[in-house]
N, C-alpha and C positions, 0 to 999 in steps of 0.2 A: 817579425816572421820573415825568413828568407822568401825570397819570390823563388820560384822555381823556376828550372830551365827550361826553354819553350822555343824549338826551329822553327815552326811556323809562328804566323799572325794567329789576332783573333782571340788572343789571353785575356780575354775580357774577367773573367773571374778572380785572376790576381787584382787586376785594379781596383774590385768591386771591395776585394778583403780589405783590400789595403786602404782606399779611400772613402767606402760608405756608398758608393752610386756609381752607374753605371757611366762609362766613356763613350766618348764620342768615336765610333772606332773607324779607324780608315786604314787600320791593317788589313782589316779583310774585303777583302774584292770580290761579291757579289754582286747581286742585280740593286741599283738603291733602292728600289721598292719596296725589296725585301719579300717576303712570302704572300703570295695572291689570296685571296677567302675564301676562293674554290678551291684551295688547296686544304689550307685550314679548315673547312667543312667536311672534307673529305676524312681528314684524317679524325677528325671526332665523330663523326656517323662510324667508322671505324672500329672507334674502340666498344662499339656496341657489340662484338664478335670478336674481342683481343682476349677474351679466355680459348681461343682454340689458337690451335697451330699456325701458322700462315703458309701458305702454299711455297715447300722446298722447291717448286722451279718456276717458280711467279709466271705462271702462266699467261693469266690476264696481261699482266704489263708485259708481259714480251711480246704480246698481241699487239696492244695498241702501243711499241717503240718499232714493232717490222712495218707496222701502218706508214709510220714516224717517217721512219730512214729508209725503206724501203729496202731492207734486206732482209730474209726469211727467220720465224722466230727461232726456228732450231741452232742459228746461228747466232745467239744473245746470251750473254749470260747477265747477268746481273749480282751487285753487290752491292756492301754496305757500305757505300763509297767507293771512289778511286783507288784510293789507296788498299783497300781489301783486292779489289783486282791485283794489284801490284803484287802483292805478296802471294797473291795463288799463283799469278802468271811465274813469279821468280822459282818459286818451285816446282810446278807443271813442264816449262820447259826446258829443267836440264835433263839434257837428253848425254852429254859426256863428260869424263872426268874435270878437263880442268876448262868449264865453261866461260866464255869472255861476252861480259856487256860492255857496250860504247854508249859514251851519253858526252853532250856537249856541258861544258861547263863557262860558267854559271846555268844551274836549272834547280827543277822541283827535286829537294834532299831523299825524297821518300823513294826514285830510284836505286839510287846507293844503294843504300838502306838497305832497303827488300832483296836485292838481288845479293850482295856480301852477305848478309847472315843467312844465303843458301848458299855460301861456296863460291859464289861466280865471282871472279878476275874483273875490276872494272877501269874501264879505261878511260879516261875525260880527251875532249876534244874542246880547245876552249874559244870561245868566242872573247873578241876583242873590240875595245871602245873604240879606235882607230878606226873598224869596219862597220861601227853602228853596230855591232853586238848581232851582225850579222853571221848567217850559216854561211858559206862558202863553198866554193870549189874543191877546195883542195879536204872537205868532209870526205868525197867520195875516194880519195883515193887513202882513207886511213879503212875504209874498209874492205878489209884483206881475209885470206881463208881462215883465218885466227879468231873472226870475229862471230858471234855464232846470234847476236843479237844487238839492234843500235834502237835506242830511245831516244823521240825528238818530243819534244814540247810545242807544237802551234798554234795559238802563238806561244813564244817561252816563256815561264816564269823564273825569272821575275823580268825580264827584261821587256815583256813586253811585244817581242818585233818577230813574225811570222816570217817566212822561208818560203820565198819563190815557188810557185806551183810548177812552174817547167823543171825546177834546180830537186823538189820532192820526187815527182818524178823518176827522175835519173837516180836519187839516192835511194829508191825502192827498185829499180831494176839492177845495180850494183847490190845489193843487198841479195836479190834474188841470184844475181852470178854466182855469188860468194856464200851463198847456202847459209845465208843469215835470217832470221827474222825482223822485220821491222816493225815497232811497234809508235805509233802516234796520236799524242795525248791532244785529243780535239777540244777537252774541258772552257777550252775560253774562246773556244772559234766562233760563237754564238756570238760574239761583242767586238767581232771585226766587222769593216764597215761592209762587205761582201763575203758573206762563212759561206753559204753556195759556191760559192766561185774557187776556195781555201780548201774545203774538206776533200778530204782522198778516197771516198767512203765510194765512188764510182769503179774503183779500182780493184775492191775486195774480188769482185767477178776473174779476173784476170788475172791476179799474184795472191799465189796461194803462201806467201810467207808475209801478209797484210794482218794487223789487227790496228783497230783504231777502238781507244779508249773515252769512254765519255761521260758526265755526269748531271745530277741534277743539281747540285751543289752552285753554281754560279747563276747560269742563265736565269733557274728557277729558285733563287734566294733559298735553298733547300739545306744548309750547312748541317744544321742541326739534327733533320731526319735522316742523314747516314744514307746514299742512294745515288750510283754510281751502275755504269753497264759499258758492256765492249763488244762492238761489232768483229766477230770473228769471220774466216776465209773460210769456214770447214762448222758443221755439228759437231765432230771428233773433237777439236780444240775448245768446242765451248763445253764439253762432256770431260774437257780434259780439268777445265777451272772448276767446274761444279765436286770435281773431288777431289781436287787441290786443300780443302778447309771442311772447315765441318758445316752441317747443312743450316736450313732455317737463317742465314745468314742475311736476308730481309726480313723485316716485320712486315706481318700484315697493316700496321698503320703507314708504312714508307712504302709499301705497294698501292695503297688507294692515293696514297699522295704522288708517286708518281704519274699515275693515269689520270689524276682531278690535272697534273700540270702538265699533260702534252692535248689535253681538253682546250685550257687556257691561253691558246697560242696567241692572243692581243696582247696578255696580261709581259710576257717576255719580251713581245715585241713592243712594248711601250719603255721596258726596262734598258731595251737596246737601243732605242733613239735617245732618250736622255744620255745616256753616256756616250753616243758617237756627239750630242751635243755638247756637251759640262767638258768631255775629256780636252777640245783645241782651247778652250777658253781656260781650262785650267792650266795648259799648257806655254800657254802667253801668259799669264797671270806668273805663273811661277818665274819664268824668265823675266819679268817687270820689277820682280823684286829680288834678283839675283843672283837664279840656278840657271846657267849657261845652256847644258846641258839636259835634256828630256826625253826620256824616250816611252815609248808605248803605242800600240795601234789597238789595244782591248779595253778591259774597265779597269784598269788598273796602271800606273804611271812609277818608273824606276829615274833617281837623280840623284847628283853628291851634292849632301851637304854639310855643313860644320860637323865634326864629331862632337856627338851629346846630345844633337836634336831632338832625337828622341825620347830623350829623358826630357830634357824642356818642354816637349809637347804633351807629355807625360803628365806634369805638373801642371797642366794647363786643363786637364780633361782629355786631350787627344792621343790614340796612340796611331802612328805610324810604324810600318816593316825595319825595323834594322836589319840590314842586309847582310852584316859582316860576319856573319857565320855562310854565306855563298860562298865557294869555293869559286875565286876569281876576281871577286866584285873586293871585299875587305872594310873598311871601318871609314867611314863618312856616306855609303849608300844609302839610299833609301828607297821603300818601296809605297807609295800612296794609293788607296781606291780612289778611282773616281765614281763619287756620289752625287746628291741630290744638288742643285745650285746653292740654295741657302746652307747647306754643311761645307759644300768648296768653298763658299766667301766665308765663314766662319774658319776653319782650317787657315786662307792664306790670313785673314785678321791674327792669329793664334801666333803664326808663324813670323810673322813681323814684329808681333810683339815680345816675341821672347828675346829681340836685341841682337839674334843670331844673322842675322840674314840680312843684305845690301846694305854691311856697314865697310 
């Protein structure tokens, strides 16, 4: 059977066909935890009520996410994931003919994506290994009157490495000169070692061309329950995504699971210390056996290594990101979670043994 084509991580499914059991996956970059019991109780008490409807504007959880983040519920929208935002927002806001997105490249594909198969013009700004795969100065002055919208990733995927809070900043008041929107994907801000300090979300008050995007997907080991939301400048903008797609667009069991996982605020915060731990040790670990280069500040770690790795690891039980479908990055990247201790010392065992690596 051909394996199918798959941009993101987390194809655990083809593995399963193809090999009989399940992998050890460290494509995907969640909480190692994985999913809390309050959450999982939550969503089976649930389905005692999943023959009705579920509430078209998830009242409750918008309730307890303006508790959250302390911005007003009328300004939340919620979706079935990130990426369900992505695709309302790319349609909600073309407001002229020939609309232009900016997004740095390498980042998450589903920008494109979403925003080209409505028409918009998109424009890559790239980040370079030379600067650590950082954002830079010279972002600000690509956004010109042309630009009507810029997406940043903090931290980026896949690289890993988060964008000066004075340097954000300045690229939200250029944005705002320039009659742009800014939008920023907070998704993995949770697994920096200070996301208080990172998030922009103080700012909504103040520039009304702010949206910051955010999900239960990482923090809250939630992949699978489809459950994503975005802090809007305005009610209007977030009235604008609710009719952007069609409605019911959360389940009632990804609404109770939502609220069991902003209840569970230890169960995250125990998921974020592990990885601000495992992630330096895996990080020396990898350079001990021969990947020069490392980079990442979240749960998740970008480096070159031999082309085929991942087929190797493949073959081993483990899957890793192949990165070379990034626009920037190319054929020898790779993208790894950082997980539990005993699956990084299992991973770098895996990784030595396939003969690839510090020979």
């Amino acid at each position: 059977m051909t394996r199918p084509q798959n941009q993101h991580g987390g194809d655990w499914a083809s593995f399963e066909i193809e090999y009989g059991r399940p992998p050890l996956d460290f494509s995907m970059n969640v909480n190692p935890l994985g999913m809390s019991e309050k959450v999982k109780k939550a969503i089976a008490e649930a389905t005692e009520t999943a023959e009705r409807y579920p509430d078209p504007a998830c009242r409750q959880l918008r309730d307890a996410l303006a508790e959250t983040e302390g911005v007003s519920a009328d300004r939340i929208f919620c979706g079935a994931g990130a990426a369900d935002i992505i695709y309302r927002l790319a349609k909600s806001a073309r407001t002229c003919e020939d609309p232009y997105l900016l997004i740095t490249a390498p980042t998450f594909a589903e920008y494109e994506e979403a925003f080209a198969a409505e028409g918009w013009k998109v424009g890559r700004w790239p980040l370079e290994e030379r600067n650590g795969f950082k954002v830079g100065e010279d972002l600000i002055d690509a956004i010109s009157d042309e630009v009507d919208m810029v997406f940043l990733c903090e931290p980026n995927n896949p690289t890993g490495i988060a964008t000066d809070r004075e340097l954000l900043e300045r690229i939200l008041d250029a944005c705002h000169r320039a009659g742009a929107m800014l939008v920023i994907d907070e998704c993995f801000n949770g697994f920096l070692d200070e996301p208080d300090q990172h998030t922009m979300k103080d700012c909504l008050e103040r520039y009304s061309n702010l949206i910051i995007l955010k999900a239960f997907t990482k923090l809250y080991g939630m992949a699978g329950v489809r459950l994503g939301y975005c802090l809007c400048p305005s009610a209007k903008m977030a009235e604008s995504l609710a009719k952007a797609g069609p409605p019911w667009n959360v389940s009632s069991l990804a609404q109770a699971a939502g609220i069991a996982a902003l209840e569970d605020r230890n169960y995250a915060e125990a998921g974020r210390k592990i990885v601000q731990e495992e992630r330096q040790l895996l990080k020396d670990a990898l350079r001990q056996i021969g990947i020069a280069e490392v980079y990442g500040e979240a749960n998740y770690l970008l480096f070159k290594g031999p082309v085929g790795l991942d087929e190797k690891m493949r073959e081993r039980g483990i899957l890793i990101r192949n990165c070379d479908n990034y626009y920037g990055l190319g054929r020898g990247w790779y993208r790894i979670a950082v997980r539990t201790h005993e699956d990084n010392l299992k991973l770098l065992e895996e990784m030595k043994q396939t003969g690839e690596i510090n020979r």
